[in-house]
DSSP file (Angstrom, degrees, kcal/mol; ACC not computed):
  #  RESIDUE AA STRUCTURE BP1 BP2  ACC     N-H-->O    O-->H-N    N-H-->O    O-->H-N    TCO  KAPPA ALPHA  PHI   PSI    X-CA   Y-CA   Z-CA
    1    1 A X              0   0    0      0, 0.0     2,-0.2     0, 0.0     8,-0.0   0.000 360.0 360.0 360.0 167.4   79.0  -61.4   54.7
    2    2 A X        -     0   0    0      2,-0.0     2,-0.7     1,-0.0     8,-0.1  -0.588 360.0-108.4-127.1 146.0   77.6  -58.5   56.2
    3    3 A X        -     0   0    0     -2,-0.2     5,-0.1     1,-0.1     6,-0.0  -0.822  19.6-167.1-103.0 114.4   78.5  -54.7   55.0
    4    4 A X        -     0   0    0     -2,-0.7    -1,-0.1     3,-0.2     4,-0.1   0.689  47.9-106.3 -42.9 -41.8   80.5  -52.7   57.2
    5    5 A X  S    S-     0   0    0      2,-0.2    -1,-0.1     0, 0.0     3,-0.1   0.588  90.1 -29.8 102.3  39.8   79.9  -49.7   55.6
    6    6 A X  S    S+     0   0    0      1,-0.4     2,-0.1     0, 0.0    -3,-0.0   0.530 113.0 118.5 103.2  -0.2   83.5  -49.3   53.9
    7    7 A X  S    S-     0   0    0      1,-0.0    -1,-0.4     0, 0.0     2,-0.3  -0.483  71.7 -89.3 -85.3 178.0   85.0  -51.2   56.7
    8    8 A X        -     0   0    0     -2,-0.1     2,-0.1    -4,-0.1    -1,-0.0  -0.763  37.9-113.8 -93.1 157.7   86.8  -54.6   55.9
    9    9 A X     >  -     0   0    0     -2,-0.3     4,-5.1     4,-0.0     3,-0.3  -0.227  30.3 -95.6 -94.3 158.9   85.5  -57.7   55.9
   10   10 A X  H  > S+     0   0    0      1,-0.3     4,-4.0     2,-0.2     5,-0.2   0.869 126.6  51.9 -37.0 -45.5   86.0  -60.9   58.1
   11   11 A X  H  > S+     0   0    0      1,-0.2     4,-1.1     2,-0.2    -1,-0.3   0.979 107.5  45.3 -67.9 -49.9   88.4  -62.0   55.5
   12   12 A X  H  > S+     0   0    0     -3,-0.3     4,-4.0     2,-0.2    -1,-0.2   0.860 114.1  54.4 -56.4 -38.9   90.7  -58.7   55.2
   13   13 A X  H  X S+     0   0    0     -4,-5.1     4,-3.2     1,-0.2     5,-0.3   0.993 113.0  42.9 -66.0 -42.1   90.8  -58.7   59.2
   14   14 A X  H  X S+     0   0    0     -4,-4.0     4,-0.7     2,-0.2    -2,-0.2   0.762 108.0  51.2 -65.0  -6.1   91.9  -62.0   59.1
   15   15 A X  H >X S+     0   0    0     -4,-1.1     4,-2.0    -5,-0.2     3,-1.3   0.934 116.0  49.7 -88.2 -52.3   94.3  -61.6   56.4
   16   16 A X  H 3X S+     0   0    0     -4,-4.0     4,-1.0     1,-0.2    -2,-0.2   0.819 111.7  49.9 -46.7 -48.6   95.5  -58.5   58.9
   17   17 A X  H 3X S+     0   0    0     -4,-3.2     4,-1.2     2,-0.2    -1,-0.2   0.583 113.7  40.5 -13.1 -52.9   95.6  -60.7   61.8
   18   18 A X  H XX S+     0   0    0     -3,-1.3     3,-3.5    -4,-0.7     4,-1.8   0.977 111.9  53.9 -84.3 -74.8   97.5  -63.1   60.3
   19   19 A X  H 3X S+     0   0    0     -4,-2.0     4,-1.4     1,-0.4    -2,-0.2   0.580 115.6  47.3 -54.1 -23.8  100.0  -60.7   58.4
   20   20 A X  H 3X S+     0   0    0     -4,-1.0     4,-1.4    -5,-0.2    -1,-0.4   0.831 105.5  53.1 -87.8 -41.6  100.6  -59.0   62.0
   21   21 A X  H <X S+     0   0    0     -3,-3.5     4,-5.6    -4,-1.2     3,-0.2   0.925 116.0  41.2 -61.7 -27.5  101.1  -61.9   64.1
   22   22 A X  H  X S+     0   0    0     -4,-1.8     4,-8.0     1,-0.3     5,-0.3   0.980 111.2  52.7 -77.7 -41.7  103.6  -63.0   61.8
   23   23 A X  H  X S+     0   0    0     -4,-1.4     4,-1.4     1,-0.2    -1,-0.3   0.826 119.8  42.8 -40.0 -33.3  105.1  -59.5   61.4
   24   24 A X  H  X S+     0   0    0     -4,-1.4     4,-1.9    -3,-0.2    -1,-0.2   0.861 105.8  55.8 -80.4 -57.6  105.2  -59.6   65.3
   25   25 A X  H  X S+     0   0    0     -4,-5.6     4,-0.8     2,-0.2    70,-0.2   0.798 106.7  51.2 -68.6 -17.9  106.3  -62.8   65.7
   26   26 A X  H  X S+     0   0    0     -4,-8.0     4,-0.9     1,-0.2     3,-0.5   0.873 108.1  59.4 -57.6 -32.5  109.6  -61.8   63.3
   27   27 A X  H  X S+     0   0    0     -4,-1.4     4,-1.5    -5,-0.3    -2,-0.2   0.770 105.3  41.4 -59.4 -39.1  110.0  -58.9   65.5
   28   28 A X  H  < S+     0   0    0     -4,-1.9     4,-0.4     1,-0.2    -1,-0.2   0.776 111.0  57.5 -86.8  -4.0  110.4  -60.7   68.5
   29   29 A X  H  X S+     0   0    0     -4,-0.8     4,-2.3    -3,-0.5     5,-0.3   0.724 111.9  42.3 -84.2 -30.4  112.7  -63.5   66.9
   30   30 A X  H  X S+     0   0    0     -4,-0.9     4,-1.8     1,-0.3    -2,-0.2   0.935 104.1  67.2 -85.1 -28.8  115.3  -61.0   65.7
   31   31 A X  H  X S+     0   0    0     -4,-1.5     4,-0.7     2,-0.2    -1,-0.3   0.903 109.4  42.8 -35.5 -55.9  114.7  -59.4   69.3
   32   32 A X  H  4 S+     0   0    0     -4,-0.4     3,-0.3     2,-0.2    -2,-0.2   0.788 108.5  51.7 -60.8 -53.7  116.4  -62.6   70.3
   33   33 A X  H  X S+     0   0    0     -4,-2.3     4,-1.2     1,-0.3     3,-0.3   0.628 108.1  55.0 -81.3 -24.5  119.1  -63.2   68.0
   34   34 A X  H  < S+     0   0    0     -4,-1.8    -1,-0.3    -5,-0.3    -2,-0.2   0.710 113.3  30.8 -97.4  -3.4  120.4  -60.1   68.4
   35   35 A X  T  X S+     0   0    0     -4,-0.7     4,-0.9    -3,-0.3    -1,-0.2   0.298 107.5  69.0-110.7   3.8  120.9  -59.6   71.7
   36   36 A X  H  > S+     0   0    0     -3,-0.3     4,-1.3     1,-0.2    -2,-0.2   0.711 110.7  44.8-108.8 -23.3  121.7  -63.7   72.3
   37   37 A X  H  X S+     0   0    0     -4,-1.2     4,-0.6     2,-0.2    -1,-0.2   0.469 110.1  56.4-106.5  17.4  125.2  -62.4   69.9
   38   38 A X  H  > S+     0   0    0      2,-0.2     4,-1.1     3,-0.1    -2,-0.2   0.481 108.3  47.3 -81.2 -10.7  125.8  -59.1   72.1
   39   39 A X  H  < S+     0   0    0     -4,-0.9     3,-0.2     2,-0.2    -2,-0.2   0.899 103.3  58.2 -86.6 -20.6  126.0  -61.0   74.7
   40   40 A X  H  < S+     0   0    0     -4,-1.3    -2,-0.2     1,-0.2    -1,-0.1   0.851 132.0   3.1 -48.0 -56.3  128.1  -63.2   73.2
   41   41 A X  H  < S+     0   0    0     -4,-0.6     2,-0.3     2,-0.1    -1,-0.2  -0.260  81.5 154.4-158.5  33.8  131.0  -60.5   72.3
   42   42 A X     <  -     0   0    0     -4,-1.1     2,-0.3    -3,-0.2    -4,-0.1  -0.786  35.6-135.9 -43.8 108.5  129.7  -57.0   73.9
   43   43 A X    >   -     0   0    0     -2,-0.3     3,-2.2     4,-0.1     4,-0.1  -0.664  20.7-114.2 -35.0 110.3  132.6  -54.5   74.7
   44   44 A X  T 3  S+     0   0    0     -2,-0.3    -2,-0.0     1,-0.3    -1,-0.0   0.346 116.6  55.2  11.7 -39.6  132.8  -52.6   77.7
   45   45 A X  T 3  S+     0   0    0      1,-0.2     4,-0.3     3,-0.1    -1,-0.3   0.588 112.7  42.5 -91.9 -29.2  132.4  -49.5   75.6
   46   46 A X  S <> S+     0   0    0     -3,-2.2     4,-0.6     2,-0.1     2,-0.3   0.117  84.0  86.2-108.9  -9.3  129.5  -50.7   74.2
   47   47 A X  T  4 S+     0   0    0      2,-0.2     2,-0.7     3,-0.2    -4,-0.1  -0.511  81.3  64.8-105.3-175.1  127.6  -52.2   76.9
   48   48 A X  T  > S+     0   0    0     -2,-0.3     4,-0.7     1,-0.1     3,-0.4  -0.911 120.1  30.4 -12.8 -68.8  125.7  -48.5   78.1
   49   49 A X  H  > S+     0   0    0     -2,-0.7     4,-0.8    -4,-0.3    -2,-0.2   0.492 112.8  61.4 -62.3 -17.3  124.0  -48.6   74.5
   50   50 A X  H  X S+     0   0    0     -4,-0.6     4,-1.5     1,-0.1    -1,-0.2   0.901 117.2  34.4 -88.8 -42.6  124.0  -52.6   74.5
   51   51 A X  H  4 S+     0   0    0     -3,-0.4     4,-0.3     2,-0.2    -2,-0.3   0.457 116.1  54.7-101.7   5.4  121.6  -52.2   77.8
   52   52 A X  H >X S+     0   0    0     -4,-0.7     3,-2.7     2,-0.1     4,-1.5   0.747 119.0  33.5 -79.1 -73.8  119.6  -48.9   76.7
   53   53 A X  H 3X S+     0   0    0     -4,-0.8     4,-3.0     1,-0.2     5,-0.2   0.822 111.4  68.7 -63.3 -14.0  118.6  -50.4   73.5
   54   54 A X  H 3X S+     0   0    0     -4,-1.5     4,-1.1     2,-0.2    -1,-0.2   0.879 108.9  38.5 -31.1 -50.1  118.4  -54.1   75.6
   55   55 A X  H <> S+     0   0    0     -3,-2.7     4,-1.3    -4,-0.3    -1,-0.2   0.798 110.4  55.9 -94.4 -18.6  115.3  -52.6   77.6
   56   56 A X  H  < S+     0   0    0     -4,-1.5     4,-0.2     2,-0.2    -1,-0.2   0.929 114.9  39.7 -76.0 -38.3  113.8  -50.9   74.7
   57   57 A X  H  X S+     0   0    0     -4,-3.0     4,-0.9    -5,-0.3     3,-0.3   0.759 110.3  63.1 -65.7 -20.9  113.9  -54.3   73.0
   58   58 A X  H  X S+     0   0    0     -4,-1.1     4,-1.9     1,-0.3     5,-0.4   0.943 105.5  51.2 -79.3 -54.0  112.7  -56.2   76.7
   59   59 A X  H  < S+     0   0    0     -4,-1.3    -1,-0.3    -5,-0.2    -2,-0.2   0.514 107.7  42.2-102.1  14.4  109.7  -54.3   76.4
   60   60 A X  H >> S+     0   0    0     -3,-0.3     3,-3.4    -4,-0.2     4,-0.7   0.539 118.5  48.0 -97.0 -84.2  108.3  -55.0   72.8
   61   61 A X  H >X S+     0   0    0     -4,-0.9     4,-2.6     1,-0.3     3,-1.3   0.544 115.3  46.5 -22.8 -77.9  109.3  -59.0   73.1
   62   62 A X  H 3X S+     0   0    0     -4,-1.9     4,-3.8     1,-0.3    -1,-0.3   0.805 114.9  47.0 -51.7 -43.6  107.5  -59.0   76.6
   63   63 A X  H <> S+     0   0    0     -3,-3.4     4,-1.2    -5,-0.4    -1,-0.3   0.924 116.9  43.3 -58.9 -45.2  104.6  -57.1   74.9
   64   64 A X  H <X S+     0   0    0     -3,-1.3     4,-1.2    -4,-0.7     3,-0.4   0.875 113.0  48.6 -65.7 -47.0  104.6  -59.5   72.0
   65   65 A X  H  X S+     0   0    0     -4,-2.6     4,-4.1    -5,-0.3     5,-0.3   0.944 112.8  54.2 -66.6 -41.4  104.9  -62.9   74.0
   66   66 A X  H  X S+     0   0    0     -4,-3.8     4,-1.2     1,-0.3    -1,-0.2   0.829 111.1  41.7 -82.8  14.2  102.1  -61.6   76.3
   67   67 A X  H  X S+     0   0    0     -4,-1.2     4,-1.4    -3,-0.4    -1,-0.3   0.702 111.1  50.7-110.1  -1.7   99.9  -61.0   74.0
   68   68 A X  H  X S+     0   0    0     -4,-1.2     4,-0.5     2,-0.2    -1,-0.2   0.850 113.1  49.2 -78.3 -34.2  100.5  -63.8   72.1
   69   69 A X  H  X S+     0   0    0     -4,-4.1     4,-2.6     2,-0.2    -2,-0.2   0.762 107.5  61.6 -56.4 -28.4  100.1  -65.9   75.6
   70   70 A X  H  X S+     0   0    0     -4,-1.2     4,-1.4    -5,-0.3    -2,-0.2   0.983  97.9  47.0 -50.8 -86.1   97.1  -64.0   75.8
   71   71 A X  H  X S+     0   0    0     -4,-1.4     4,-1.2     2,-0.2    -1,-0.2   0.639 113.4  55.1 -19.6 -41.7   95.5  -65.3   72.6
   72   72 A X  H  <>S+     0   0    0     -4,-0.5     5,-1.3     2,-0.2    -2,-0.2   0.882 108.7  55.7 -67.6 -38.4   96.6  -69.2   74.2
   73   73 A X  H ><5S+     0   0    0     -4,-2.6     3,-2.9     1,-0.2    -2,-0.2   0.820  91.7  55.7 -25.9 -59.2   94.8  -68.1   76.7
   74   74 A X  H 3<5S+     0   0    0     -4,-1.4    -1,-0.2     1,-0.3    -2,-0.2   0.941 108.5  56.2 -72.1 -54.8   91.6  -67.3   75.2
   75   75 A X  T 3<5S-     0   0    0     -4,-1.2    -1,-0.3     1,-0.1    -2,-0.2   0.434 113.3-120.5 -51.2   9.6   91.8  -71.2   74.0
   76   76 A X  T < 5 +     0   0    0     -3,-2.9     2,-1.2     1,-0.2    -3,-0.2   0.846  50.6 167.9  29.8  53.9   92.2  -72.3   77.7
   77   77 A X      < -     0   0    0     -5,-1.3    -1,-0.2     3,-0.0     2,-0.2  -0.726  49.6 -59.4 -80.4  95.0   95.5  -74.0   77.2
   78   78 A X  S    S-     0   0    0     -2,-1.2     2,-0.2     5,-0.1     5,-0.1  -0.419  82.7 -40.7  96.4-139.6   97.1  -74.8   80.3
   79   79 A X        -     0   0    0     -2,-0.2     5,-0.1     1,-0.1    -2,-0.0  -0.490  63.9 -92.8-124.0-174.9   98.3  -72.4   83.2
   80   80 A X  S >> S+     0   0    0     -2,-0.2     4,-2.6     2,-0.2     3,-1.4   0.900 125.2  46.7 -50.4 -56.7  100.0  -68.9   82.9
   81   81 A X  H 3> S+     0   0    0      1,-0.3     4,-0.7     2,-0.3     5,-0.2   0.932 113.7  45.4 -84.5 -66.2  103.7  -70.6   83.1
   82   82 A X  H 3> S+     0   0    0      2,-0.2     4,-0.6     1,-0.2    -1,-0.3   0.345 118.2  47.8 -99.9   2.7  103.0  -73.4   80.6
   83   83 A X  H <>>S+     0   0    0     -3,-1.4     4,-3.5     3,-0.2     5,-0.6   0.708 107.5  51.6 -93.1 -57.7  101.3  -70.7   78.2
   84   84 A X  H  <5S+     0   0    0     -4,-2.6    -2,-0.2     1,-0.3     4,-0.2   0.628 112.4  44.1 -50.7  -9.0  103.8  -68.4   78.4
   85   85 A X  H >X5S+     0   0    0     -4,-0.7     4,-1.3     3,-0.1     3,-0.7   0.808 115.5  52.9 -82.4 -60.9  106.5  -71.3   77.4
   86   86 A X  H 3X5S+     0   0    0     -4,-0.6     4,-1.9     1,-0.2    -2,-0.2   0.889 106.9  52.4 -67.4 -30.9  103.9  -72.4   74.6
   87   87 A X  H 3X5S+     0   0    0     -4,-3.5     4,-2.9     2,-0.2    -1,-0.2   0.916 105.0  52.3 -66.7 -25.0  103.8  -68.8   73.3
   88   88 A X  H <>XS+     0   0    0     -3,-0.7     4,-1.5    -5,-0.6     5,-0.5   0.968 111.2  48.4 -62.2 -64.3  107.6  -68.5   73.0
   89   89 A X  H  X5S+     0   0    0     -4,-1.3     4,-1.3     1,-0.2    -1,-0.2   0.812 116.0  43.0 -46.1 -27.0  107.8  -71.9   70.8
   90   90 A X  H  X5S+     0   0    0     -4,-1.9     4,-1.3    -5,-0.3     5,-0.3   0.934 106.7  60.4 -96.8 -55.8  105.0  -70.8   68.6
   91   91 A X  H  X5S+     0   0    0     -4,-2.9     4,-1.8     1,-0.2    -2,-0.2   0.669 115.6  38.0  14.2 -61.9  106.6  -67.1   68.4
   92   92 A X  H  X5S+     0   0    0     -4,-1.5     4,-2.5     2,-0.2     5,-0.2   0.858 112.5  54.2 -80.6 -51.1  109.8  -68.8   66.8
   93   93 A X  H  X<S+     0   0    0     -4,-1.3     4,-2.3    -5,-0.5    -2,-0.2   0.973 113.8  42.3 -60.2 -43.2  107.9  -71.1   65.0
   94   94 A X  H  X S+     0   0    0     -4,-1.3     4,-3.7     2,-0.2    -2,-0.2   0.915 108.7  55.1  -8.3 -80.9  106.0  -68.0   63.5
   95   95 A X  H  X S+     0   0    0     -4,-1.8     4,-0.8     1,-0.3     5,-0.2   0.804 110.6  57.7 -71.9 -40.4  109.0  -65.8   62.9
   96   96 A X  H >X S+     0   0    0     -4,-2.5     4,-3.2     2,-0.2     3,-1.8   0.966 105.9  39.9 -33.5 -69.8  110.1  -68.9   60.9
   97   97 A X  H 3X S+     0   0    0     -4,-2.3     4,-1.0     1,-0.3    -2,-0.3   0.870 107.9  62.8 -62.6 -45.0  107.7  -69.3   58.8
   98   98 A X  H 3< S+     0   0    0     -4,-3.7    -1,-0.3     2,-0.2    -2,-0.2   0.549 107.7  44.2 -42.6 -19.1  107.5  -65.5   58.2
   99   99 A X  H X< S+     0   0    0     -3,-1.8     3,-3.3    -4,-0.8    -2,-0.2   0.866 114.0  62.9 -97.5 -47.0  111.4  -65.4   56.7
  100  100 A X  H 3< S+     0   0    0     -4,-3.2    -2,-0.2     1,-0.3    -3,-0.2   0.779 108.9  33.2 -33.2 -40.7  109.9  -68.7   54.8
  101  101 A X  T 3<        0   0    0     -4,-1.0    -1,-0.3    -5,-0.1    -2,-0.2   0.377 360.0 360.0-115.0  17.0  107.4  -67.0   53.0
  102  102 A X    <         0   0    0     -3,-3.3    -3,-0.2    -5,-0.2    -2,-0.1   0.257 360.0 360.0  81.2 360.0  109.6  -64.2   52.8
């Protein structure tokens, strides 16, 4: 392997790589779950602050799905619409594994 000059090596980016998608993909599961039970039982009172922090959340998850479609991309899977479906299932599946391994 080749010396950076004090940078990290192939292995440490990927170990970064890895440790981020998942980190990413947790973010965007809990992104999910939480707003999928404010909408369930959100209060009147509640709902100004339920849709401020709603859009703050809208726009990490969107950021995180495209770039994770992004990345399907790069393998040439499919179309836009049928990556962007495949990114959400592996997202979750992700964000799984990430609580798995704790």
């Amino acid at each position: 392997m080749r010396d950076w000059g004090g940078a990290p090596g192939l292995q440490d980016l990927l170990l970064l790589a890895e440790t981020l998608g998942l980190a990413m993909a947790r973010r965007a599961a809990d992104i999910l779950e939480q707003h999928r039970h404010e909408l369930a039982g959100a209060a009147a009172d509640r709902q100004f602050a339920a849709d401020r922090q709603f859009a703050e959340d809208d726009a990490i998850f969107t950021a995180v799905l495209d770039a994770a479609s992004d990345c399907l991309g790069r393998s040439g899977i499919g179309s836009a619409e049928d990556r962007w479906c495949d990114a959400l299932v592996h997202l979750l599946l992700l964000a799984r594994l990430a609580e798995d391994a704790g």
